[in-house]
C-alpha positions as CSV (number, residue, x, y, z in Angstrom):
1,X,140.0,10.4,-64.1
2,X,142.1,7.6,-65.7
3,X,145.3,7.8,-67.1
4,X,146.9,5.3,-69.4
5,X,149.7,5.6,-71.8
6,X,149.8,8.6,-71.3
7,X,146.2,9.6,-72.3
8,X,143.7,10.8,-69.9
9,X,139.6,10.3,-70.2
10,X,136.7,10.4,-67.1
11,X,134.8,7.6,-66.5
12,X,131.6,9.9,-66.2
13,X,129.5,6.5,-64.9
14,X,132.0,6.2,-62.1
15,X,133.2,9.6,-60.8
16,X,128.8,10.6,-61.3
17,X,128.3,7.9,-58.6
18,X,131.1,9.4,-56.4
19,X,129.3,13.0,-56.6
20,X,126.0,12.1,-55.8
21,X,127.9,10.4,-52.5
22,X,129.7,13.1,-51.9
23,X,126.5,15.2,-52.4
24,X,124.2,12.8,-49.8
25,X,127.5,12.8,-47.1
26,X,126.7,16.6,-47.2
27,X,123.4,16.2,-47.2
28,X,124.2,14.0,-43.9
29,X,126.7,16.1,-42.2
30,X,124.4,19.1,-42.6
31,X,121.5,17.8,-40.4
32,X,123.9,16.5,-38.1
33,X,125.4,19.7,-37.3
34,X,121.6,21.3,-36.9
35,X,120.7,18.3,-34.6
36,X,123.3,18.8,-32.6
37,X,122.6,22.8,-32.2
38,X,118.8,22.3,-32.2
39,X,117.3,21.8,-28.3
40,X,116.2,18.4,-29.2
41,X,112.7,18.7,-28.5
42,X,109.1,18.2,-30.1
43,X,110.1,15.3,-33.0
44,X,113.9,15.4,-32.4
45,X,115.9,12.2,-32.2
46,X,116.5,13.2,-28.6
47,X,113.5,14.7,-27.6
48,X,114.1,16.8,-24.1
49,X,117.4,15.6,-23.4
50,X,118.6,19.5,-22.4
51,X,115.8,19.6,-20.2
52,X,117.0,19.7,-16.5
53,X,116.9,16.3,-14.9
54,X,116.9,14.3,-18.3
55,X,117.0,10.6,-18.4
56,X,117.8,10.4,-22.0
57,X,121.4,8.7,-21.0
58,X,119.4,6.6,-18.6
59,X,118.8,7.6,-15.0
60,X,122.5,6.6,-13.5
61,X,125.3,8.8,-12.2
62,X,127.2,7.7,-15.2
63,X,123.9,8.4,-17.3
64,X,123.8,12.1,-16.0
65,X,127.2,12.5,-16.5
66,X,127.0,11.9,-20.2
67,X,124.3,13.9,-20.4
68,X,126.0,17.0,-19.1
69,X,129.3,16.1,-22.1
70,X,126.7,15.9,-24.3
71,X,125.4,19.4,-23.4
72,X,128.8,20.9,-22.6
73,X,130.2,19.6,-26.2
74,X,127.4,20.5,-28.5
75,X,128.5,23.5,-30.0
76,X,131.9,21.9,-30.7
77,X,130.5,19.2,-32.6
78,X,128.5,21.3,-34.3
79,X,131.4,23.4,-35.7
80,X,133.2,19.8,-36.7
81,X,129.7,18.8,-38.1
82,X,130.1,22.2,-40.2
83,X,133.9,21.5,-40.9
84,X,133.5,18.4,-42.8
85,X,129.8,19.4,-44.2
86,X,132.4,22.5,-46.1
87,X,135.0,20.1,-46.9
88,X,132.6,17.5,-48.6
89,X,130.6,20.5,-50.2
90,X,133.9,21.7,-52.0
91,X,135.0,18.6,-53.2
92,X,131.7,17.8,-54.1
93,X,132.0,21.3,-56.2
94,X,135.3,20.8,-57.4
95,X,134.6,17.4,-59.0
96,X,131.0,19.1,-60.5
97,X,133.4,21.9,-62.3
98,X,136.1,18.5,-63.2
99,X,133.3,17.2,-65.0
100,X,132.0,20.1,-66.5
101,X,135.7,20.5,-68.3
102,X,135.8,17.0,-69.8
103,X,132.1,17.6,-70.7
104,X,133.0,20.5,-72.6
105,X,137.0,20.6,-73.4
106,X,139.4,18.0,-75.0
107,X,140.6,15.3,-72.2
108,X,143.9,17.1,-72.0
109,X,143.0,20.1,-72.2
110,X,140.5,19.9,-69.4
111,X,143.2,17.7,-67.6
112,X,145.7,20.9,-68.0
113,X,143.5,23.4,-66.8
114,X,142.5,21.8,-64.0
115,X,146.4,21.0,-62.4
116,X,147.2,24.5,-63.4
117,X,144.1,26.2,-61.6
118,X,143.7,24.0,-58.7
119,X,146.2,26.6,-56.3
120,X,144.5,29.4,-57.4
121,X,141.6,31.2,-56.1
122,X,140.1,33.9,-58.3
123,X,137.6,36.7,-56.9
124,X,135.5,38.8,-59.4
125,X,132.5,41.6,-58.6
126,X,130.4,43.2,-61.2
127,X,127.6,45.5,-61.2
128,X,124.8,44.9,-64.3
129,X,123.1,47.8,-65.4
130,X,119.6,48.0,-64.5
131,X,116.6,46.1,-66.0
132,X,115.3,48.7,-68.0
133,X,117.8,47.2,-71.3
134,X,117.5,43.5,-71.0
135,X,119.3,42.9,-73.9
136,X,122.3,44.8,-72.3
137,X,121.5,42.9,-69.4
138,X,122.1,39.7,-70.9
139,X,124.9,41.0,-72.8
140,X,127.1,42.6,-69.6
141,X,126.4,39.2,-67.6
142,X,127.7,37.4,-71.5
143,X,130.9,39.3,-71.3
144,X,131.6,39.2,-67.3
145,X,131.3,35.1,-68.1
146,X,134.4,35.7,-70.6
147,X,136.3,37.8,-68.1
148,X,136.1,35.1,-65.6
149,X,136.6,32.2,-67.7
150,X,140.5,32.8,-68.4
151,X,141.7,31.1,-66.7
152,X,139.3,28.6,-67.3
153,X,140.6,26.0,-64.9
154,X,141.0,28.4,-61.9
155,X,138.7,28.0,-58.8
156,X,136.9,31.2,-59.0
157,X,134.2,33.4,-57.1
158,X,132.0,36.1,-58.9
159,X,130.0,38.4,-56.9
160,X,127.8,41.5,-57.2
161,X,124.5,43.1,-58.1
162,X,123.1,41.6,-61.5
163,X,119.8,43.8,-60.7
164,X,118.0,40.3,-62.7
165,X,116.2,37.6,-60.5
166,X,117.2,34.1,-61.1
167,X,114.3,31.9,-62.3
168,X,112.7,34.6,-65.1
169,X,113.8,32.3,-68.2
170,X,112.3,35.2,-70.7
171,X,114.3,37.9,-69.6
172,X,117.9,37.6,-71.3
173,X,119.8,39.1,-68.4
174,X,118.0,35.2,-66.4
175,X,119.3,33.7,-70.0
176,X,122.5,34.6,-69.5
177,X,122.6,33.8,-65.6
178,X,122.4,30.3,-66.9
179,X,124.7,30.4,-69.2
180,X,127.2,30.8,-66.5
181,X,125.6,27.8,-65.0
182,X,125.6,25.5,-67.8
183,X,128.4,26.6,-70.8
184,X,131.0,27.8,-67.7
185,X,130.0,25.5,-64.6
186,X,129.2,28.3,-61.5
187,X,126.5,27.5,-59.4
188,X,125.1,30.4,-59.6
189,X,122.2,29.9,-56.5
190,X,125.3,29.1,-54.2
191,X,125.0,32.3,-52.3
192,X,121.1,32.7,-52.2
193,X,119.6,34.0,-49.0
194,X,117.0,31.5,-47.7
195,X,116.7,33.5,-44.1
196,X,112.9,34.3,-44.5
197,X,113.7,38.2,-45.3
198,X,113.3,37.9,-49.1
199,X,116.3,39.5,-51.3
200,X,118.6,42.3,-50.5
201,X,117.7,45.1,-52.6
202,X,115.6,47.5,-50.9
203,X,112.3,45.6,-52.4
204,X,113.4,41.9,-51.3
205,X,114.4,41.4,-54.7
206,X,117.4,38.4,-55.0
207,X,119.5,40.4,-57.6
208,X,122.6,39.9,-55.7
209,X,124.9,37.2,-55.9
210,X,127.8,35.2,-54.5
211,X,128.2,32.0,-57.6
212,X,131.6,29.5,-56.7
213,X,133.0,27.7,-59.4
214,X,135.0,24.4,-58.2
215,X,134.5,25.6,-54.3
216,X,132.9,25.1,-50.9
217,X,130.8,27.5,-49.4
218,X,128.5,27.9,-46.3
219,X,124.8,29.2,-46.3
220,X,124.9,32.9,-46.9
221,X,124.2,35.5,-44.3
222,X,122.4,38.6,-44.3
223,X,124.9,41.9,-43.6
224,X,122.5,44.8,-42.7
225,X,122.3,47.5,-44.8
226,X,123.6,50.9,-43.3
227,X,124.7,53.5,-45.8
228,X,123.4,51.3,-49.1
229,X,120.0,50.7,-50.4
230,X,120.6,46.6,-50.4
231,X,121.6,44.6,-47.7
232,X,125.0,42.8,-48.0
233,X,125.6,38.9,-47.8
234,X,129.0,36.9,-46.7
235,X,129.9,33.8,-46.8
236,X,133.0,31.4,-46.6
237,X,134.8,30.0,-48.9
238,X,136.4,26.8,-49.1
239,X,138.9,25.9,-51.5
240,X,140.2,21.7,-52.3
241,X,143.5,20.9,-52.3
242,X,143.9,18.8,-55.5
């Protein structure tokens, strides 16, 4: 953002660059983190280096000895590896959402929103009606997007069952899924499961959803179901400081 004279603009060249980067460190930090959780074998980078007797540090005392650090300190660096991976991921989504606003607002308006929201964390859950009225589908999931979008500039989380897959572009309830994508800037496939299990309705279905708008947020996990018919999913949440 650039301010001058008191009037503020986005150079969207410039800060598009910085989000891609900010989208690759990620990217980066991600893998790294697996790497250093993953036992190194097969095509690794360090194939076999847990394996008793490993020469991957060489075959000195001093070799074995950073061997058995490595070892000893890979589950720390794979929680820093995590750390930063969140940090990146919610600035990465914060600037997405700042663009979004100067995209769609007036430069000061978006500008305002965004200094007045950026302390707040709002948390919304809905449950859509099933998919036997698409149209009231689509228009439930049209006015949840209103409820959440004031204020506009606030980080926010919405949650819950929409009972509509993402990715059916002919049903309206999907229609209005990206609307919430595109006209108020969630990313609405933030909280996907991608476990193996299928969805979390009772027929693998994904119809339930954790979408950040201008945070971080890990990989969702599966919460077995006990009393429910749908499995539940967490995740955390990581919220910038500007």
């Amino acid at each position: 953002m650039l301010n001058h004279m008191s009037q503020t603009a986005m150079d969207f060249d410039e800060v598009d660059r910085l989000l891609t980067a900010l989208r690759q460190a990620t990217s980066v930090l991600e893998q790294g983190g697996e790497t250093f959780s993953s036992n190194t074998s097969g095509n690794s980078w360090l194939p076999d280096i847990f394996e008793p007797g490993s020469k991957m540090f060489g075959n000195t005392p001093e070799g074995e000895r950073c061997r058995d650090a490595y070892v000893e300190d890979r589950s720390t660096m794979k929680a820093l590896m995590g750390a930063f991976a969140t940090t990146a991921d919610a600035d990465a989504e914060r600037l997405e959402f700042a663009i979004h606003l100067f995209r769609t607002e007036d430069n000061d308006a978006a500008d305002r929103m965004l200094r007045a929201g950026r302390d707040e964390l709002n948390v919304f859950s809905t449950h859509i009606d099933k998919d036997d009225d698409d149209a009231r589908q689509g228009e439930e999931i049209d006015r949840v997007g209103r409820i959440v979008d004031d204020p506009a500039g606030a980080n926010t989380v919405l949650a819950g069952d929409f009972n509509t897959e993402h990715g059916n572009e002919d049903e309206q309830g999907d229609q209005a899924i990206n609307r919430l994508e595109e006209d108020r800037g969630f990313d609405v496939d933030a909280g996907r499961l991608n476990d193996g299990e299928g969805g979390t309705s009772s027929g693998g279905n994904h119809i339930d959803y954790i979408m950040g708008r201008g945070v971080g947020s890990t990989d969702a996990e599966r919460w077995d179901r006990e009393r429910s018919d749908h499995d539940g999913m967490t995740t955390d949440v990581t919220v910038t400081d500007w």
